[in-house]
LUMTITI-632828 format. One record per residue (C-alpha): x, y, z; residue in three letters. Coordinates in pm, whole numbers, plus 50000, padded with zeros to 5 digits. Layout:
BEGIN
XYZAla;...
This chain:
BEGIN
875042019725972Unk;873572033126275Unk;875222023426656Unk;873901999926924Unk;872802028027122Unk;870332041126866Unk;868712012226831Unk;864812010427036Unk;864551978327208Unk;861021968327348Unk;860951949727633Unk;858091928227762Unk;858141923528121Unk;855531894828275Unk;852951908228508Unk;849851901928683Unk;848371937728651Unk;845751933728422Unk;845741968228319Unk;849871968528227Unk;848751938327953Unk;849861936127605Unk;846591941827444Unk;848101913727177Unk;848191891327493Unk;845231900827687Unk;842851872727512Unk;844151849827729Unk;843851867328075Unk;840241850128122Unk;842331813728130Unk;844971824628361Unk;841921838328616Unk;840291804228575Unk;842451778428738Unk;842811742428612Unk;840681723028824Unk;842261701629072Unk;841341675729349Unk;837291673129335Unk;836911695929095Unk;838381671928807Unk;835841648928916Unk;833191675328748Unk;834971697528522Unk;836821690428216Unk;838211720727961Unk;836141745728119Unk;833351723528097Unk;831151701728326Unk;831751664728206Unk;828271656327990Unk;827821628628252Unk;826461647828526Unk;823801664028281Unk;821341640328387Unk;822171641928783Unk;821751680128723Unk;818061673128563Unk;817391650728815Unk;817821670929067Unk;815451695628940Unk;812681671828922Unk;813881656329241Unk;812911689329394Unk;809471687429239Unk;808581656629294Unk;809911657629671Unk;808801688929778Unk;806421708829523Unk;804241680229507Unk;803901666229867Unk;803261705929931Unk;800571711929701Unk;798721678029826Unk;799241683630198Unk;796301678230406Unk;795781683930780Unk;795581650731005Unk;791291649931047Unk;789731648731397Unk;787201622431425Unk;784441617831695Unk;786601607431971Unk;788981637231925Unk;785761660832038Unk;786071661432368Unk;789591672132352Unk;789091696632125Unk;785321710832221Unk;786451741431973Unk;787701725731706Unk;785791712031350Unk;785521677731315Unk;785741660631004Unk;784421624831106Unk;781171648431188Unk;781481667230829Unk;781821632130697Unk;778661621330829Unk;776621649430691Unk;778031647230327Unk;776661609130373Unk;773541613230461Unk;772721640830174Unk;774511622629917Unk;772511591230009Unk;769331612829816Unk;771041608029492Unk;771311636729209Unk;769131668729319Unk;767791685429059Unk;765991718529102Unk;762081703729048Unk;762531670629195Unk;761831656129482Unk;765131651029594Unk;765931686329579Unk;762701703129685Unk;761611679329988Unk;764411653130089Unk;767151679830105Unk;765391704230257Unk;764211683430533Unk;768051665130560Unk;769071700230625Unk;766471712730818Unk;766511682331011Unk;769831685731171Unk;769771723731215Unk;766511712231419Unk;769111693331658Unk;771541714731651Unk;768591744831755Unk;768421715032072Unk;771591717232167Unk;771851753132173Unk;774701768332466Unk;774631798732628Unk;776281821132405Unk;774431821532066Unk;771311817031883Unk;769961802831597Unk;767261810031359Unk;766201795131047Unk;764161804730723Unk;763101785830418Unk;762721813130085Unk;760481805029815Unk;761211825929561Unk;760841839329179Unk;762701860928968Unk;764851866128677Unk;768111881828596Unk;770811884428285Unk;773391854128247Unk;775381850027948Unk;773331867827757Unk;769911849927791Unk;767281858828009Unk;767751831028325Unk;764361828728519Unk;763361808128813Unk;759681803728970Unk;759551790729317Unk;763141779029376Unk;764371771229731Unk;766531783230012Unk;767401777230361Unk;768991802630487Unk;769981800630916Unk;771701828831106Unk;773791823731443Unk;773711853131628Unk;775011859531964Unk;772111859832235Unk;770701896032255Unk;772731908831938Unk;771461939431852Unk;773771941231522Unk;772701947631188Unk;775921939530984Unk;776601901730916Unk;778951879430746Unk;777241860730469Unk;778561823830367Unk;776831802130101Unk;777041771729958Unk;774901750429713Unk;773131715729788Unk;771451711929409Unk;773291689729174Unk;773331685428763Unk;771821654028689Unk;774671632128633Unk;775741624728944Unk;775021625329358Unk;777031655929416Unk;780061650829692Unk;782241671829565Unk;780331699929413Unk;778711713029605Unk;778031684629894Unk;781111686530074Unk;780561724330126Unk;777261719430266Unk;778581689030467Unk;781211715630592Unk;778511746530683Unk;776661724530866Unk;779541713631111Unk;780831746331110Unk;777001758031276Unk;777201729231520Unk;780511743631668Unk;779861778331670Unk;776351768431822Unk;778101749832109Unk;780961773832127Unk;781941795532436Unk;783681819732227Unk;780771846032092Unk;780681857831774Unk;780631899331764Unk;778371897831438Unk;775581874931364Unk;776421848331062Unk;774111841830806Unk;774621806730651Unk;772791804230318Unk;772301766030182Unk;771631775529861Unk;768821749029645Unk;769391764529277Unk;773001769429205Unk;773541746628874Unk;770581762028662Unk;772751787528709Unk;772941810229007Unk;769571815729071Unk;769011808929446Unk;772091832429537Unk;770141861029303Unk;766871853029521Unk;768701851729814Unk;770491886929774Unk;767601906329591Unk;764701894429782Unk;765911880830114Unk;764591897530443Unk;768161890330587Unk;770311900630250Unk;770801937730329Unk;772171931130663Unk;774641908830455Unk;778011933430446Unk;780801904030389Unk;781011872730248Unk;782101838730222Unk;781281814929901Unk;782041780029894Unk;782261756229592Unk;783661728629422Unk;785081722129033Unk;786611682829161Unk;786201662129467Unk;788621668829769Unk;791811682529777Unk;792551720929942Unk;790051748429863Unk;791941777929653Unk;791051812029728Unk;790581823129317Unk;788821858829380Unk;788861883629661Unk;786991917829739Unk;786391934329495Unk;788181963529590Unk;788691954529948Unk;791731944530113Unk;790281939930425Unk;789411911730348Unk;792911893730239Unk;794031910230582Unk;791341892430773Unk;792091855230501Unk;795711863430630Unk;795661861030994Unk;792991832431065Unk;793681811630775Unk;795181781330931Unk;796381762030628Unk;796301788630328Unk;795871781329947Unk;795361816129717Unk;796311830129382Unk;795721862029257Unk;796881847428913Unk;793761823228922Unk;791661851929041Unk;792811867728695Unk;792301838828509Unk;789271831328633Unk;787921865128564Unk;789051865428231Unk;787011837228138Unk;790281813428118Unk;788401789028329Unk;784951779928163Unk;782871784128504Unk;781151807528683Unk;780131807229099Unk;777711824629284Unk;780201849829407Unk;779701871829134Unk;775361872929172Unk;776831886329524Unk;778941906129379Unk;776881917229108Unk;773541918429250Unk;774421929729573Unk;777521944929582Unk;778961922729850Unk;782461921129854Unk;783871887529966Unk;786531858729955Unk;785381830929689Unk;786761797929705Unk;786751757029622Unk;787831726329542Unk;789991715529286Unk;791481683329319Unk;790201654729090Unk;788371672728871Unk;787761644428663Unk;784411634328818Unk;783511670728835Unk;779601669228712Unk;779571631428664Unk;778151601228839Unk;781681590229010Unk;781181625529200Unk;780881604629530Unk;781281607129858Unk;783331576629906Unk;786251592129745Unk;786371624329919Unk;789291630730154Unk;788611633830546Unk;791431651030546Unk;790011678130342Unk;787011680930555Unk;789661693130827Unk;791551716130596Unk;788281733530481Unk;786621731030806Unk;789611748131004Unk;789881774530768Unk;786251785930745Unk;785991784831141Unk;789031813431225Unk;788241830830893Unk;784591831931032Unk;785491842131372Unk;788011867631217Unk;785741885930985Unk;782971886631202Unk;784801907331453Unk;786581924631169Unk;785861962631250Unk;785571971530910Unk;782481951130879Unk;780671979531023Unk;781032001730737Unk;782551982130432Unk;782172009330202Unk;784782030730415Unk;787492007230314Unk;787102003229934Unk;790872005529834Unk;791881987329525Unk;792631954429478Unk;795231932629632Unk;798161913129488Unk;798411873829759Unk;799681841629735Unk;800551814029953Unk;803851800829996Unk;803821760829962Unk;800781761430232Unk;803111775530495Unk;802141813630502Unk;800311841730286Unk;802081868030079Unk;799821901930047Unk;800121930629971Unk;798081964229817Unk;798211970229414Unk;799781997529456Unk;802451985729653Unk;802791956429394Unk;803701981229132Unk;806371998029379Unk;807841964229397Unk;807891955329100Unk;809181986428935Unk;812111981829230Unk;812771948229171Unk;812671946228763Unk;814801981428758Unk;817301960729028Unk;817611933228835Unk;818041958928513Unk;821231980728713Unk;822401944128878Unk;822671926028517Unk;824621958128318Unk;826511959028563Unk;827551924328567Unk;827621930528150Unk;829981962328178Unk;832581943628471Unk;832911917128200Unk;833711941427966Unk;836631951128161Unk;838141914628260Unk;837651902527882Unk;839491933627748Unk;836381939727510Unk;835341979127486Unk;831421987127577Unk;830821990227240Unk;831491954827147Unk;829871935427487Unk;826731957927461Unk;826711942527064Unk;827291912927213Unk;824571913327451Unk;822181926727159Unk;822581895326986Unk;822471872827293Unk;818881891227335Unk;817931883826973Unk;819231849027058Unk;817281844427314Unk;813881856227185Unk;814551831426896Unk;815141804127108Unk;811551810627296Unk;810151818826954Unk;811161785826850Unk;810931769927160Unk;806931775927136Unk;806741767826786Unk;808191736626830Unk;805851728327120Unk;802501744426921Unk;803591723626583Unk;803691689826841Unk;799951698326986Unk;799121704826635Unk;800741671726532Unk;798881653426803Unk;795651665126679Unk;796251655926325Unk;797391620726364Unk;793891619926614Unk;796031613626924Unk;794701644127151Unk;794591638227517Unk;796711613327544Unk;798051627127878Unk;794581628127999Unk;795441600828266Unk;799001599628238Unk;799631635228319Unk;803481629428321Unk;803161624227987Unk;802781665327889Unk;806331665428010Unk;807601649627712Unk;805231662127466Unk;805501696027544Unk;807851706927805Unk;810511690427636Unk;809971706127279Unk;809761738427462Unk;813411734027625Unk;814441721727322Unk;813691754927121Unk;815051774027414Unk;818161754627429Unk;819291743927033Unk;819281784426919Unk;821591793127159Unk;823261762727134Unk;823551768626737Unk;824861805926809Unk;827661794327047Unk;828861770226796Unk;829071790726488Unk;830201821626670Unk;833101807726936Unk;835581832526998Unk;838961829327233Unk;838151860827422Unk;834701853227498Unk;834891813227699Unk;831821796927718Unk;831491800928032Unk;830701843428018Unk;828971837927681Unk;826421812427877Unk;826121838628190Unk;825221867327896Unk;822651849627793Unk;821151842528152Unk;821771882428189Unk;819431885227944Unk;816811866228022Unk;816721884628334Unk;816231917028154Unk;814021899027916Unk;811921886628230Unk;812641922828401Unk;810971943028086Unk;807911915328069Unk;807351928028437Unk;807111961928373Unk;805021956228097Unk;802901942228281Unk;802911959428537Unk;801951987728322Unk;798941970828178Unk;797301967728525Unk;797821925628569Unk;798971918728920Unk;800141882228829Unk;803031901828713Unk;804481890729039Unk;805671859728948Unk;808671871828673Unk;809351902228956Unk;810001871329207Unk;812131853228902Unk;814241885828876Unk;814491891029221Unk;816361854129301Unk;818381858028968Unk;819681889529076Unk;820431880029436Unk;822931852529281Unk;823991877429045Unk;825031902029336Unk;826931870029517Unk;829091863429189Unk;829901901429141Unk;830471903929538Unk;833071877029553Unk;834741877329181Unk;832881842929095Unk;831161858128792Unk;834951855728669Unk;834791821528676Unk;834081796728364Unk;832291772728564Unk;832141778228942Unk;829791813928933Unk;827281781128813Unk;826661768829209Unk;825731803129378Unk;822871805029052Unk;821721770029173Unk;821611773829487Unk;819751810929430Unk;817471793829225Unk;816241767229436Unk;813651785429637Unk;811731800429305Unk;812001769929089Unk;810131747429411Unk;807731778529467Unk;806821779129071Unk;806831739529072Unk;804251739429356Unk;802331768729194Unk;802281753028838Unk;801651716928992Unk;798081730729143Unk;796741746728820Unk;797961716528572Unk;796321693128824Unk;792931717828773Unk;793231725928404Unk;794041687428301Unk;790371673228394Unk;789081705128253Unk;790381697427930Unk;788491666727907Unk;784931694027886Unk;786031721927662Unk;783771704727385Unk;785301692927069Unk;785981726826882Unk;788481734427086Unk;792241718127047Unk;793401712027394Unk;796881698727295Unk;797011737927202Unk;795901752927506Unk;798401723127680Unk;801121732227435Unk;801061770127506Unk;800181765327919Unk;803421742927897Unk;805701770827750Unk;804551801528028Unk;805331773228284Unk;807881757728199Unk;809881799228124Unk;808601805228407Unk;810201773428612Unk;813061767728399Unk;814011798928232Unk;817341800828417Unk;817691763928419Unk;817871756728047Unk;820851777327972Unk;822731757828222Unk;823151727827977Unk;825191748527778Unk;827971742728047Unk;827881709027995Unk;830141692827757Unk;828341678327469Unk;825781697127501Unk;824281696527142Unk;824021660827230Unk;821721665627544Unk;819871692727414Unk;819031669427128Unk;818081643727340Unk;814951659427469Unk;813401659327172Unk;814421619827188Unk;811861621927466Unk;809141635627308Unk;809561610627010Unk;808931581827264Unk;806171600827398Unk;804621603727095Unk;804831565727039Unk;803621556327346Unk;800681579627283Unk;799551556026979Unk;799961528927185Unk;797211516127473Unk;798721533227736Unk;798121570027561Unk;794611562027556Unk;793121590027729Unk;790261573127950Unk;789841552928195Unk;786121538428346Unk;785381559728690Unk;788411578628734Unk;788891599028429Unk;785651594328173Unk;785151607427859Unk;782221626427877Unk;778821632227647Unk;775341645527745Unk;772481626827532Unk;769281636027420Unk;765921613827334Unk;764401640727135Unk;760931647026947Unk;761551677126682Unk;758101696426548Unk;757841723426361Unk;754841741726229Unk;753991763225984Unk;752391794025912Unk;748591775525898Unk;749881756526214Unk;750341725126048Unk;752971703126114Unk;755991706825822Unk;758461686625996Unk;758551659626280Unk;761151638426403Unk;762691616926648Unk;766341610126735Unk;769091609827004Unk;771071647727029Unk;774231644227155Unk;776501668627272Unk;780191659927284Unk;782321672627549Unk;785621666327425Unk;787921666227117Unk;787941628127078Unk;783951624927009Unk;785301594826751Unk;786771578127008Unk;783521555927065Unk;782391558826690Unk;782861521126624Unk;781931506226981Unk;778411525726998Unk;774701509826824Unk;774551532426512Unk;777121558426626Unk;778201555326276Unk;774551570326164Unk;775561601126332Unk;775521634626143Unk;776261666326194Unk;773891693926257Unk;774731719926050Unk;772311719525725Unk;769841722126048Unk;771731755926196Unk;771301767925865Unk;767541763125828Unk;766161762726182Unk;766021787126426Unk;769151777626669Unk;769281749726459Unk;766171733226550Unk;767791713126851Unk;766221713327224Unk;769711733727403Unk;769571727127739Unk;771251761427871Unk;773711790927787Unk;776611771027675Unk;774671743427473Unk;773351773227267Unk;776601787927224Unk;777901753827079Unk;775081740726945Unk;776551735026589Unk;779181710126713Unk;776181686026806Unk;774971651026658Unk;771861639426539Unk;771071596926507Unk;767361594026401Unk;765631567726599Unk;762441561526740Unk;760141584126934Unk;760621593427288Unk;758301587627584Unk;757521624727742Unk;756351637528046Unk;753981665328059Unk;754961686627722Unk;755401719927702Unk;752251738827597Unk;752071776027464Unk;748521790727452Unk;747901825127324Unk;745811839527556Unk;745221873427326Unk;746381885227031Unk;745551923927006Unk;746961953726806Unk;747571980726966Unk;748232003326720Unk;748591995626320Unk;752081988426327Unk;752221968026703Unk;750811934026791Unk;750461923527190Unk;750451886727223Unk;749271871227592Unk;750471837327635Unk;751141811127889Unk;753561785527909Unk;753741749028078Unk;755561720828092Unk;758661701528329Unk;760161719228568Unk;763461726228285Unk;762471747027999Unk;763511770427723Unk;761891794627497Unk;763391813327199Unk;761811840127057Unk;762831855426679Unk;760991882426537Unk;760261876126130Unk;759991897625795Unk;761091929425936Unk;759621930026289Unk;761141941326614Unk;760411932726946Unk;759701969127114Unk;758891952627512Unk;757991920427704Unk;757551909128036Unk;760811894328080Unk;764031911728156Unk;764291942827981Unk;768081943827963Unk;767941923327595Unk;766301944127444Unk;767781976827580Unk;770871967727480Unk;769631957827145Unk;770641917627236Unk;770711899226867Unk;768061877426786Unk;766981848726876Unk;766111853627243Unk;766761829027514Unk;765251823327831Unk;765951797228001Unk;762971789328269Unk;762991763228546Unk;760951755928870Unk;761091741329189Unk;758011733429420Unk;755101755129247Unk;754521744328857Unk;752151769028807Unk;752291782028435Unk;754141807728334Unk;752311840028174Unk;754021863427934Unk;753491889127720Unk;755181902627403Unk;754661932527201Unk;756141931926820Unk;756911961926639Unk;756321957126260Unk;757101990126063Unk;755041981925736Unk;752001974125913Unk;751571940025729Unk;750051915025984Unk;749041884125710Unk;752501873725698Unk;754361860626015Unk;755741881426276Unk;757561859026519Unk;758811824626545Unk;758511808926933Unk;760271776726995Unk;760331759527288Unk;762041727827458Unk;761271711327727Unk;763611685427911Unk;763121656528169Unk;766381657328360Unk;765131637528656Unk;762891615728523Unk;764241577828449Unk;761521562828453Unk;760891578628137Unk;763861562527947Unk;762791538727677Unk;764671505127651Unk;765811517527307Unk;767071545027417Unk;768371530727725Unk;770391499827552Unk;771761527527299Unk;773181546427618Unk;774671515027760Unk;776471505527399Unk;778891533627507Unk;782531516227658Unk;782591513028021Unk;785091545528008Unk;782101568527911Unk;780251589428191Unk;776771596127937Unk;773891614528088Unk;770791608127871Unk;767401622127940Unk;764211632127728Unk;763681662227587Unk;761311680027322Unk;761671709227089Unk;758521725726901Unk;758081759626712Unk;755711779226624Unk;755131809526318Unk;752741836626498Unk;
């Protein structure tokens, strides 16, 4: 038996060096760091835990801060000056004024290019006052002003658009004796679409021009550049006064910078959507005279991308006349966008003063702007802005968007490893295993937004099934539980389901939850450079989430919080605070725009879709680092579960009444309605098919919505045995995007229509030029709105025409369109084609020529038929009916 002495004893002395640890022992160390919570704290924590309790406080507060400050930011509005305030404020716009001038154009009614409204009453409202203001001229500036008649034609999406003696009044303020030659350019549109007076788009703009001219006209402060204001009489058909004003225009060369006004609601703040192109100058000048600024370089991209199904005159400058410029408009309300509650009554004075106080400094600014002299000098790049809740502009060059972004997403990449590797250390856990760790909290967390959009997608797909789309259409609060909350729940339950089946003593809850936010910062910090990479400037908006996420991650490492199970929670909230309102009051202004737009998509497209997959980029964006919080909550299975408790209710309510989507004036349901005649000839020129009917063209995804509550709605069929027979399926198509969805239309026989003057196509000539081409001379006449397709048959080509060459250059696929309206001469139309037929064969047909006519304007025309079947539709309906005619013929 061996002695005492030779026996090893090993001792185990307590201490609070971390490093002197019994490995065996260390699992623990993370619970002697976090102290039991005393005093206030066990009023909110409970086993390392925040009691489930104040979950809903905690949600609360997040839509607290929307609702308190995102909103009331994105619907500020400036206090108007009325009449009385003028003498106080000789310089200043006045809305009351602005007001006045929106009333007495909207008092015309609808102004269709061709009618009298348009082409005589506007002109002389317009002309009118610039008369007085000409009267009450000061001594600093000048004013001159020109009415265009013009004709032309030009390429828009991809049909030949031509106009014949379409109006403009165009008026320049100059400073007296200005012997300048560059000018700032600012447009906006008085024409309407025929369903409504106009307020909104493009009235108020006008409204706004013209008391912008009577202040600058009366000012003591001189311009250095002469301003051009063009009131534009052809913007709906589309574009075409802006491409006679910049290609044929005496004053359009002088025209180095401009300014374009419109309108896509009724009120609200205009949004700068598009600068430049290419000129930063420009957001330099925006920057310091904008008085109350609204701008998005992500709408700029959107809109340019053909997210938003518009278009504005800014790009026939642009195009046409390589202007660079700021383009901007209304918003708000959309809803009565291009209907008949588009009135004046329910636009804001306060935006009058908004619009009006921007456009004076910006004018002012620009026009003294030295690089208006020589624009081309200070070509650049493009520009990365944004406004901060209305308060200021952010903006800054492309170029130094990508240094910022590379800085800030490689920041947040060195901040968040290191944050990974320090935990490493505390927990006792080798690289090795955290970095495995972190690998699956990644996979985790792509699941989670994986499934988090599924989840969302399978609801808008759900809604559209059991015929319940748009039921947030008025009650836009409604989205939140349909689509938002699916999303969170996705983004939520995965995690929520790895933490559960994976717990592990070493690893709390509390560092397992702060992983995961670690790697939705790189996740967010890699989508930035990604995008970055790909040339997209919104990119800005995950470098801005990184950025906040790694200043609180900094704080925690800084001051040992990130230690903590629950306390490193506060410095994240209160870090997060400033993005989450930012991204509220960003998101808030493009739901509020893309919700009415929804409602005019047409019914081939699934909004609760686009909804459902708008809802998941806003709500990672707003709530990315939010969502994992509720992890930290006790019971949190519970609450995560409960969201989707939310979206069941929300799906029941959305069967009920109050889902309904419409509601009479404020938010219509839309459809455009045709009393057509249908003839088609044959070879001989005899008549093989004639009919009468109504053509309707839905508007939105709930077309059956009225099927029950309309006279004979339920005789409606389809048109597609006629798309397969007919050229363009046979239908009178209105303009570019009719004939792009012309097969969703519907066809009710009924009886014939009363017509105006039809559209008439005489061959003048027929001659063949050589044995394998045929020149046909023809003329055309009709209303003031017409189209004409042309399609060649058995085996001919067309080799030239008279119109626009660019179709057939670039080899355009058959049928042609070209769309042809008029203003104040109706003279006929002459044209010539020349066919190309290889085989020389001339007894068979060579071309097909269709041609519709419509009488937008013309009521009087309605027949009571016609007119009782338009009132049959529910008092929630907005339906514009007029007259139109389609005929063909075989040459």
């Amino acid at each position: 038996m061996s002695s005492d002495k030779n026996v090893r004893r090993r001792v185990i002395t307590p201490t609070t060096d971390a490093s002197n640890t019994d490995p065996l022992l260390r699992h623990g160390e993370l619970h002697v760091d976090d102290k039991q919570p005393t005093g206030c704290e066990r009023v909110f924590i409970s086993y390392e835990k925040i009691k489930w309790y104040w979950a809903p406080a905690f949600i609360g507060f997040w839509l607290l801060l929307y609702c308190a400050i995102s909103i009331p930011a994105s619907n500020h509005l400036p206090r108007p000056l009325t009449i009385k305030d003028e003498a106080k404020y000789p310089e200043r716009f006045i809305a009351e004024r602005a007001e006045m001038n929106l009333a007495n154009l909207v008092a015309l009614g609808p102004r269709v290019v061709g009618s009298r409204e348009n082409e005589l009453e506007a002109v002389n409202v317009i002309s009118s006052r610039m008369r007085t203001l000409r009267a009450q001229l000061g001594a600093v500036h000048d004013i001159e002003v020109d009415v265009q008649v013009a004709s032309g034609s030009y390429i828009h999406w991809g049909a030949v658009n031509m106009y014949q003696s379409i109006q403009n009044i165009v008026v320049k303020v100059s400073p007296k004796g200005s012997k300048s030659n560059t000018w700032v350019l600012v447009n906006s549109h008085y024409d309407t679409v025929p369903a409504g007076p106009g307020a909104g788009d493009d009235g108020s703009m006008v409204a706004t021009m013209m008391e912008t001219i009577r202040v600058l006209v009366k000012s003591k402060q001189a311009l250095k550049h002469p301003v051009v204001f063009l009131f534009n009489g052809a913007e709906e058909n589309p574009l075409q006064a802006s491409h006679a004003f910049i290609t044929q225009h005496k004053w359009a060369k002088n025209c180095k910078a401009l300014i374009n006004l419109d309108s896509a609601g009724n009120g609200g703040r205009e949004i700068l959507f598009q600068s430049g192109p290419n000129h930063p100058w420009l957001m330099k000048s925006y920057r310091r005279a904008i008085k109350h600024p609204y701008a998005s370089t992500l709408a700029e991209e959107m809109f340019q991308h053909n997210f938003i199904p518009s278009d504005t005159d800014f790009r026939i400058f642009r195009d046409h006349g390589a202007v660079p410029g700021l383009d901007m408009a209304y918003q708000y309300n959309g809803y009565v966008y291009h209907t008949k509650y588009d009135r004046a009554e329910i636009f804001p004075r306060g935006s009058f003063q908004n619009t009006g106080d921007n456009l004076l400094s910006l004018i002012r600014e620009i026009s003294s702007a030295p690089e208006l002299e020589d624009t081309s000098k200070h070509a650049e790049g493009h520009t990365v802005y944004y406004d901060v809740m209305g308060w200021f502009l952010v903006f800054y060059t492309e170029t130094e968007g990508i240094i910022l972004n590379v800085v800030v997403a490689i920041g947040a990449i060195v901040a968040c490893g290191l944050a990974i590797k320090l935990m490493s250390n505390k927990m006792g856990i080798s690289l090795k295993k955290i970095l495995k760790h972190t690998l699956h909290m990644f996979v985790v967390l792509i699941l989670g937004v994986v499934a988090g959009a599924a989840t969302a997608i399978f609801i808008g797909v759900l809604m559209d099934v059991m015929h319940l789309p748009l039921s947030w259409f008025t009650h836009n609060w409604m989205m939140l539980g349909l689509y938002f909350c699916p999303f969170f729940f996705g983004l939520a339950i995965v995690p929520a389901m790895y933490f559960h089946y994976t717990k592990d003593d070493r690893f709390p809850i509390g560092q397992r939850v702060q992983l995961l936010m670690h790697c939705h910062c790189l996740f967010l910090a890699l989508l930035t450079l990604v995008l970055t990479m790909c040339s997209i400037r919104s990119a800005f908006v995950f470098m801005l989430t990184c950025l906040f996420y790694t200043v609180g991650v900094v704080f925690n490492l800084s001051t040992s919080l990130h230690s903590r199970n629950v306390i490193w929670v506060i410095p994240h909230i209160v870090c997060y605070v400033p993005p989450f309102v930012f991204f509220a009051y960003f998101s808030h202004g493009f739901l509020v725009t893309f919700i009415p737009m929804l409602g005019r998509f047409g019914d081939s497209v699934n909004p609760e879709l686009i909804l459902a997959v708008f809802s998941v980029a806003v709500g990672l964006l707003t709530c990315g680092f939010v969502v994992p919080m509720l992890h930290m909550f006790r019971k949190s299975k519970t609450i995560i579960c409960s969201l989707m408790a939310i979206t069941l209710i929300c799906i029941i309510i959305a069967a009920t009444p109050l889902g309904f989507p419409y509601r009479p004036e404020t938010s219509v349901q839309r459809f455009n309605i045709l009393h057509a005649k249908r003839t088609f000839h044959d070879a001989n020129n005899n008549v093989r098919r004639s009919e009468s009917g109504y053509f309707i063209m839905p508007q939105d995804r709930r077309t059956y919505s009225v099927k029950n509550k309309v006279i004979n709605m339920t005789m409606a069929r389809d048109v597609k045995d006629d798309c397969k027979k007919e050229m363009n399926c046979g239908f009178p198509l209105y303009n570019m995007r009719w004939l792009k969805t012309r097969a969703r239309g519907l066809w009710i026989p009924a009886s014939e229509p009363v017509l105006g003057t039809v559209p008439v196509v005489k061959v003048i000539s027929k001659k063949q030029t050589t044995p394998t081409r045929m020149r046909f001379e023809m003329q055309l006449s009709g209303p003031d709105h017409m189209g004409l397709y042309i399609q060649p048959l058995n085996s001919a080509r067309v080799e030239k025409w008279s119109f626009h060459e660019t179709p057939l250059r670039l080899g355009f696929k058959p049928p042609y369109y070209i769309y042809f309206s008029y203003g104040v001469n109706a003279a006929p139309l002459n044209f010539w084609v020349e066919v190309e037929k290889s085989n020389g064969i001339w007894s068979t047909p060579s071309l097909e020529l269709g041609v519709s006519g419509f009488w937008i304007h013309h009521k009087e025309l309605l027949t009571s038929d016609f007119t009782k079947f338009v009132k049959s539709f529910p008092s929630y309906v907005d339906a514009v009916p007029w007259p139109a005619s389609y005929e063909t013929w075989l040459y």
